[in-house]
N, C-alpha and C positions, 0 to 999 in steps of 0.2 A: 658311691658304688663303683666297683671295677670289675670290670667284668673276666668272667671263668675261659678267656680264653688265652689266657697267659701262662708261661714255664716258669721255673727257677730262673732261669737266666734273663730274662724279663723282670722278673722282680728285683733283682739287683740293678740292674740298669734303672728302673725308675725308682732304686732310692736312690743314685747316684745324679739324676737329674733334679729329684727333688732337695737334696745337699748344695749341690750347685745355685738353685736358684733360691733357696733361703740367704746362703752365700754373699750370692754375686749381681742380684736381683731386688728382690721383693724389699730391701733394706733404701735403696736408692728409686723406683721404678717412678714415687711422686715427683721427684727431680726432676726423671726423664720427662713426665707429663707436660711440665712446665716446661721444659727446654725443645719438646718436639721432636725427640732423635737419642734413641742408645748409642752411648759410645761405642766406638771403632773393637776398644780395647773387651768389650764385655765379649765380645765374636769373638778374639783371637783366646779367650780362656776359655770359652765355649767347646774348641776345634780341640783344645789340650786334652780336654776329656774326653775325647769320645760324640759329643753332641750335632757334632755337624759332619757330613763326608756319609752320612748313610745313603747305602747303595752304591758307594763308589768304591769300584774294585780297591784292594789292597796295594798293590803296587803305586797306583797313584796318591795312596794317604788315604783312604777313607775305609770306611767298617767292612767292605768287604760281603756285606749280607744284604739280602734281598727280601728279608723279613719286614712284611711293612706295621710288625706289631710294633718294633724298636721307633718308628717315627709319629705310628698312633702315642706311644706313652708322653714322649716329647709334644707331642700337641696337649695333650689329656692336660700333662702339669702344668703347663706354660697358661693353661686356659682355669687350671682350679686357684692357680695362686695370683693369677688376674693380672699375670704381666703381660701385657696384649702387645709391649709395646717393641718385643725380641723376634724379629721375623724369620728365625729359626726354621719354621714347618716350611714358610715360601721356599727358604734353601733348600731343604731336604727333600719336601713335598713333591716341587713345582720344579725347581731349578733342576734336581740334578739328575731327572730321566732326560731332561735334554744331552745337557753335556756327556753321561756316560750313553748313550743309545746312538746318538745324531753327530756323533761330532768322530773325525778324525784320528789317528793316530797322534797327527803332529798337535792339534789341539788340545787333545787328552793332556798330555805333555808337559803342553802350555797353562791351561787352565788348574785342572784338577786336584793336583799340589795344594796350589794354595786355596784354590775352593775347601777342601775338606779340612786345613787349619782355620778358617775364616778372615783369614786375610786378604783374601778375596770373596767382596760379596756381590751376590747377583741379583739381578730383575729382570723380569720380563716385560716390554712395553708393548701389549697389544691395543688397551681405549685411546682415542683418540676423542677432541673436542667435538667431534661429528660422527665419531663410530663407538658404539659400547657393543649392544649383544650384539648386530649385526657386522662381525669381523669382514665380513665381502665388502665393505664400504670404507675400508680403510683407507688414505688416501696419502701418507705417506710415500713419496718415492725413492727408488735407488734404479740413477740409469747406473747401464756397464761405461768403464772409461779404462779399458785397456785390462789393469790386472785388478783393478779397484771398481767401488762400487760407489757412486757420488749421491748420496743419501740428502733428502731436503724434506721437512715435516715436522709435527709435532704431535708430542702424547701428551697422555694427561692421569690421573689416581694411577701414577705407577708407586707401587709399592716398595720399599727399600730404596726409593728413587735419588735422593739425598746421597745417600752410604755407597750406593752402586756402582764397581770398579766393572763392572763387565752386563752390558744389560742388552737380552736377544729380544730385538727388535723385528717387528713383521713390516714389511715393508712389501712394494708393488714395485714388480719388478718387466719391464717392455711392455708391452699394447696388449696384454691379457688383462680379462676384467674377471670380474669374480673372485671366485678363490684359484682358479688357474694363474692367478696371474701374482701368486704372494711368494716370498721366500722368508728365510728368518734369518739375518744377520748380526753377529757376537759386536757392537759396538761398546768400544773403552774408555776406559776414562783417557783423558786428555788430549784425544781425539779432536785436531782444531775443528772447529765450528760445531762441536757437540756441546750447548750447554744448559744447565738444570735453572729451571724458573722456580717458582715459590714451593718451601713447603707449606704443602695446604692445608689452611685451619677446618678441622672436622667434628661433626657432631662425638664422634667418639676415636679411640685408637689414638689417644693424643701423642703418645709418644713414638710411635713408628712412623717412620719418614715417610712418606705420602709428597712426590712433586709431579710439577709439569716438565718435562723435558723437550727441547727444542733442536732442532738437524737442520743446517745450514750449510750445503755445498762439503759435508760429512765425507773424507774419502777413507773408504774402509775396504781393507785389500781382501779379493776374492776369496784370498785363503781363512776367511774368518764367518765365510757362506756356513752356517749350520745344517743339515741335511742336505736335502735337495735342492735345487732354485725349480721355483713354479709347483713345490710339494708343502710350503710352508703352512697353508691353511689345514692341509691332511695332518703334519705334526701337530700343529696347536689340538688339534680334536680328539688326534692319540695319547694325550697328554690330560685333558681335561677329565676323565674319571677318574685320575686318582687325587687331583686337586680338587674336586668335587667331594672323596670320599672324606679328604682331610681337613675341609671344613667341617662335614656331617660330625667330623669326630670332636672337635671342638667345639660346636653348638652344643652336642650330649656332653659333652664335661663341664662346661663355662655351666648350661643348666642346673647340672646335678648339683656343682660344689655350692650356687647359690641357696638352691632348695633346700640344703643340707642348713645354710647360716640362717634358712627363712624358719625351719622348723626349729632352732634354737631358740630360733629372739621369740616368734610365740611361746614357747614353753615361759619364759623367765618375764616379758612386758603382758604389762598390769594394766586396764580398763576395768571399770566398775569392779573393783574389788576383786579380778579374779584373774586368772592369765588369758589372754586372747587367745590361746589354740583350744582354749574349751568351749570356745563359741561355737555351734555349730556350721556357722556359714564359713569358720577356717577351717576346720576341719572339710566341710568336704572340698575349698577351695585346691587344698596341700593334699585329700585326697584325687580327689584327680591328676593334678601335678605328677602326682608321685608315680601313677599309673603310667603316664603316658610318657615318661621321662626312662621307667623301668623297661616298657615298649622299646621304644630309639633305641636304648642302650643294646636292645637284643640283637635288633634289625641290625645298626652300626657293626656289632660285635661278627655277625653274618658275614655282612659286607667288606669285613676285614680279610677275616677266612678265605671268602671266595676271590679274593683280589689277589693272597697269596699265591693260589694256586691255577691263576691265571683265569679265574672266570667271573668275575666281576663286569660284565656289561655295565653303558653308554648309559642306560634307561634304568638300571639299580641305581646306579651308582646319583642320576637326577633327581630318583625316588627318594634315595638318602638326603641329598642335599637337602631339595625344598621341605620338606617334615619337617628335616630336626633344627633348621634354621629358623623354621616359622614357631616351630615351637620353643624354641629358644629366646623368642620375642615374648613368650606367650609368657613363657615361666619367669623372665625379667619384669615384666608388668605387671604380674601378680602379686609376686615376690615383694616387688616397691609396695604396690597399695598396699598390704597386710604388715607392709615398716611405717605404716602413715606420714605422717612427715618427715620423719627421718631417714625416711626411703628417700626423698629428694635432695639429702644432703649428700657431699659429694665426698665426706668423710665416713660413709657408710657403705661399704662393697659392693650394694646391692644397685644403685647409684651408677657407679662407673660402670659394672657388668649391664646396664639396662642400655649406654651410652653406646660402651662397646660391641655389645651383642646387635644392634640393627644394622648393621652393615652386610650381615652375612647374606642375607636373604637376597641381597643386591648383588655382591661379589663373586665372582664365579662364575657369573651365571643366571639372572633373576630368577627367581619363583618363574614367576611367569614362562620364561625359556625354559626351564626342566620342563613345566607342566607341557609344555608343544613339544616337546622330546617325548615323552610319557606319550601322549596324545597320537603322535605317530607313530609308536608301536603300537595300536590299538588294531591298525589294520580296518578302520573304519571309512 
């Protein structure tokens, strides 16, 4: 299912993403599982097309449009054809309201170019071994030392962490505690005493690079301060509903394209002589599925709209996440039991997308934090 709230111009773009990653993708992506990390080079043919740079003005290389339908489709395919392992939407999603909002002229400049080819790739390292939802407890530091910033800490589940030529790091900046006291600074590659520990083995997302990253006496010159210094906790939060919505969006597609391969293989596997989706307890299993999958898709489809046009709230947008994530769990676990064993073969889609899919509910944001986001707009 795709939803009615797409143009022409839209659909051209997502058959050109879907050519792309039949392509350049979905032929190799078991390889990547095994290996832990997409090649450098699948980015840089990424950027050729079109795929990466959205939102970034034209002048610097990138699409130039503010349409956040063009990065919903790029999530939607990336997530029907189960390549989990291309972190595409982090770039587009996550990555680049920082850079074009928060950064500089001289920065723009600097980064941008190559961000929207994909020659340059980004991350964000906010968890730390002792800090996840609670960002105020981050313990990372950057004293000032003249025009530079002498950075000392470490992160941890940074995402694209491996690949990562430029990753905004939050860090704690003089004798302010709290959030008053964070900034976010653009740390690079080759940056002496910046370096990356393991990539980490995960229950799912086998192939996107996932490490720990380490900051040792890290001197990172002022000029690479992203926003403000002592506003850094304020960006990350202005930031977080649309990486919120761009999971939500992915949970709804990752679900849908399963539910679609779970109502085929009923239709065609045989029990007691007859096909399993004539059983009544599949049908209403897949009927309710279906329902509630139709639901998300409306909401998400909402939530797109409103975000376009600048009204997407903090507390939608939480609304979005936790649902279509938890349900995302829901429609993967179900999906499996009605493939019976072959649901746990890891040669069977349903399989990897059940692997894949539990992270989301974590990511972003747990369940649980949306739900006290929710909970305090209640006004109770």
């Amino acid at each position: 299912m795709r939803g009615d709230i797409y143009e022409a111009e839209h659909d051209l773009f997502r058959e050109s993403v879907v050519k792309f990653l039949q392509r350049e993708a979905i032929p190799f992506h078991e390889a990547w599982e095994h290996e832990g990390i997409v090649p450098r080079e699948v980015w840089s043919k990424a950027g050729e097309i079109g795929l990466l740079g959205l939102g970034v003005p034209e002048e610097y290389g990138g699409s130039g449009s503010r349409d956040f339908r063009f990065n919903a489709i790029v999530a939607e395919e990336l997530a029907r054809a189960g390549t989990s392992g291309l972190g595409f939407s982090l770039q587009n999603d996550i990555m680049a309201p920082y850079l074009t909002d928060l950064t500089t002229e001289e920065q723009r400049q600097r980064w941008l170019p190559a961000f929207s080819t994909g020659e340059l790739i980004a991350a964000v390292a906010m968890t730390e071994p002792g800090a996840g939802s609670d960002l105020q407890g981050i313990q990372t530091t950057a004293t000032r030392d003249g025009d530079h910033y002498v950075v000392n800490g470490q992160k941890t589940f940074i995402s694209n962490g491996i690949n990562a030529d430029l990753v905004i790091t939050a860090v704690r900046v003089g004798n302010e505690t709290g959030a008053r006291g964070m900034a976010l600074l653009g740390i690079e590659r080759g940056m002496p005493g910046f370096e990356r520990g393991r990539n980490l083995d995960k229950v799912g997302l086998k192939a996107q690079d996932t490490a720990e990253l380490y900051f040792d006496d890290v001197r990172v010159p002022r000029a690479n301060l992203i926003g403000e210094e002592g506003q850094g906790f304020i960006h990350l939060m202005e930031n977080l509903p649309q990486e919120r919505l761009s999971i939500a969006v992915s949970a709804v597609a990752g679900a849908e394209a399963i539910l679609e391969q779970t109502i085929d293989y009923c239709r065609t596997r045989q029990a007691f002589g007859r096909s399993i989706g004539s059983f009544q307890n599949t049908r209403f299993v897949l009927a309710e599925l279906t329902t509630e999958v139709e639901i998300a898709r409306t909401y998400v489809d909402r939530a797109i709209t409103q975000h376009n046009a600048g009204a997407l709230t903090a507390t939608d947008a939480a609304k979005a996440k936790w649902w279509t994530t938890e349900l995302a769990n829901k429609v993967m676990d179900r999906c499996l039991q009605l493939h019976g064993g072959y649901g746990y073969m890891m040669e069977y889609p349903v399989a990897k997308a059940w692997a894949d899919a539990r992270i989301q509910s974590i990511y972003g944001g747990t369940t649980e934090i949306m739900k006290e986001i929710i909970g305090r707009s209640l006004d109770l």
